[in-house]
C-alpha positions as CSV (number, residue, x, y, z in Angstrom):
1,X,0.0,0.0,0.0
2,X,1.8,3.4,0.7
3,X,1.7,4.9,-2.6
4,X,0.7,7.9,-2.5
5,X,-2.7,8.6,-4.7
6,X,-2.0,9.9,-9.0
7,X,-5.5,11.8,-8.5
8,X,-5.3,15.2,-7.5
9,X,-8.6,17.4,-6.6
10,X,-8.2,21.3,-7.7
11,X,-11.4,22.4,-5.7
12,X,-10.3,24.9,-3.1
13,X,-8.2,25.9,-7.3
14,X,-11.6,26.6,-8.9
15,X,-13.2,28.1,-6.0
16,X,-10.6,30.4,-5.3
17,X,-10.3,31.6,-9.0
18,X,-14.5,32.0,-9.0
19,X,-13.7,33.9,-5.4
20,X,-16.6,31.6,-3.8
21,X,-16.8,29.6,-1.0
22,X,-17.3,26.0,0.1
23,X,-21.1,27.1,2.0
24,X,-21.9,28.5,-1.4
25,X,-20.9,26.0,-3.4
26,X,-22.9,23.3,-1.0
27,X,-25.7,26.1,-1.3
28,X,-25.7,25.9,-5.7
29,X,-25.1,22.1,-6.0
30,X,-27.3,21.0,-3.1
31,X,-24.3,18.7,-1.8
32,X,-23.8,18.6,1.6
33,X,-21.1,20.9,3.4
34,X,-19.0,18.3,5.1
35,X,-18.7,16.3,1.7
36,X,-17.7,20.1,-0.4
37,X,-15.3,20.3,2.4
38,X,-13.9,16.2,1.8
39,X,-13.4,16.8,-1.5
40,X,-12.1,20.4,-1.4
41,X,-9.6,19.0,1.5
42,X,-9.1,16.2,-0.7
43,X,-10.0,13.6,1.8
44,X,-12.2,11.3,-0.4
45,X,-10.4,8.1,-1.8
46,X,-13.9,7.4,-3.9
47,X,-16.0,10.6,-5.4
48,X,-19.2,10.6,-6.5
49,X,-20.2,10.8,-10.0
50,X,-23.1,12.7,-10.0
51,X,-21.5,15.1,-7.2
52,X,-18.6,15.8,-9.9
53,X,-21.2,16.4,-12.6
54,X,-23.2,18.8,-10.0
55,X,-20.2,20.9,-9.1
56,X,-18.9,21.1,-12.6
57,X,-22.3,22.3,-13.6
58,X,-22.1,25.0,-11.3
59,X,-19.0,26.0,-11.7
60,X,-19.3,26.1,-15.6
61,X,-16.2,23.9,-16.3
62,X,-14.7,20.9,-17.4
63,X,-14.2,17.8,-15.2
64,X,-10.2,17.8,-16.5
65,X,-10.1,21.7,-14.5
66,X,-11.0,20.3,-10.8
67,X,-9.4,16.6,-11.2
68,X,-6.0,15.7,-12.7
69,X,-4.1,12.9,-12.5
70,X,0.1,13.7,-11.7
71,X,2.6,10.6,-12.6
């Protein structure tokens, strides 16, 4: 085990450029606060589909701007 996860989540990235925060995020998407703040704290190993599809609706952007995977 050990090895450190490829998957990096660029939340707290997005939100910061759009200059809003994780309570209005929850508010727009309808997801709840403690799961915004998982994912923006990048504490999720497993992410919900339709949560992605949600906040990238929100946000107005493309999945490939809030996930990316490092080598």
């Amino acid at each position: 085990m050990g090895n450190k996860m490829a998957i990096r989540i660029l939340l707290s990235n997005k939100l910061g450029e759009k200059r809003w925060t994780q309570a209005q995020l929850a508010r727009k998407t309808g997801i709840r606060p403690n799961t915004i703040s998982d994912i923006y704290n990048e504490l999720v190993d497993k992410v919900n589909l339709e949560q992605l599809d949600q906040i990238c609706e929100v946000l107005n952007c493309d999945l490939s701007e809030i996930l990316v995977r490092e080598k």
